[in-house]
C-alpha positions as CSV (number, residue, x, y, z in Angstrom):
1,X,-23.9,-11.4,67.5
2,X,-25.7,-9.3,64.7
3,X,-24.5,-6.2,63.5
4,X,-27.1,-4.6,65.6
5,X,-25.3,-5.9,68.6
6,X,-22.1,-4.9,67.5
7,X,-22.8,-1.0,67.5
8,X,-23.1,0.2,70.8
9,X,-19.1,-1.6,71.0
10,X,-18.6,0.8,68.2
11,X,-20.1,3.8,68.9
12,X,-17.9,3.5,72.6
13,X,-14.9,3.2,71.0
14,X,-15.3,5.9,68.6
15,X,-16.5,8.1,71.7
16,X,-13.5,6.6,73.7
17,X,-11.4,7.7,71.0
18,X,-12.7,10.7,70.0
19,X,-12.1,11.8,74.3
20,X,-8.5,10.7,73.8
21,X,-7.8,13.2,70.9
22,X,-9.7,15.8,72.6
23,X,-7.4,15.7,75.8
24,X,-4.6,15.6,73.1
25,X,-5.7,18.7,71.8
26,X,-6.5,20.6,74.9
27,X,-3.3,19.7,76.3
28,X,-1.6,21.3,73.3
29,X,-3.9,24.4,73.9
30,X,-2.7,24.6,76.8
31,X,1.2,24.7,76.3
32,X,1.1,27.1,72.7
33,X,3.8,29.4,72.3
34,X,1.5,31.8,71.2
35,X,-1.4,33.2,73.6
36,X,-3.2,35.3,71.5
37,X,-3.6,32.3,69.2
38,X,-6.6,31.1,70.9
39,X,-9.1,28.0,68.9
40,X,-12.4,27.8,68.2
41,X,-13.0,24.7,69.6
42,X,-13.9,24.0,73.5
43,X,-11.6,20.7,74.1
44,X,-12.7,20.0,76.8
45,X,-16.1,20.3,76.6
46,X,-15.7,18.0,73.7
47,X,-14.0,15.5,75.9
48,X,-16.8,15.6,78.6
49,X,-19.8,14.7,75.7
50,X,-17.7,12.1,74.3
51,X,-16.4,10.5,77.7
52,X,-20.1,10.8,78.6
53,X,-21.4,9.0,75.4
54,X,-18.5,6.1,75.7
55,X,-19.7,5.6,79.2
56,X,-23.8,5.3,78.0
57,X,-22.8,3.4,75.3
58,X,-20.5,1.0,76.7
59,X,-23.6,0.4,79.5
60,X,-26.1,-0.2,77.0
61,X,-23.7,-3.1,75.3
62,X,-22.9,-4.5,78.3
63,X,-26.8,-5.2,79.1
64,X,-27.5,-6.2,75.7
């Protein structure tokens, strides 16, 4: 296998990995002591993209 080859393995588990922080986050969002100490950042919108970019990914290396 080139390098080449190898990416689409790597871009899915980065995705993959990048969802599983994500749901770590949110699910810290979620239980804050704090309410009005709301974040910037959409979690779980976040975790969609990437669980969505793991999935095209991990097609597209599977056919290769």
């Amino acid at each position: 296998m080139s390098d080449t080859q190898d990416l689409p393995y790597v871009v899915a588990a980065m995705a993959l990995f990048v969802a599983i922080v994500a749901g770590w986050r949110e699910h810290r969002r979620r239980a804050r002591a704090d309410p009005d100490a709301v974040g910037w950042v959409d979690w779980t919108l976040v975790q969609v993209v990437a669980l969505i970019v793991a999935a095209i990914a991990g097609w597209v290396a599977l056919k290769a």
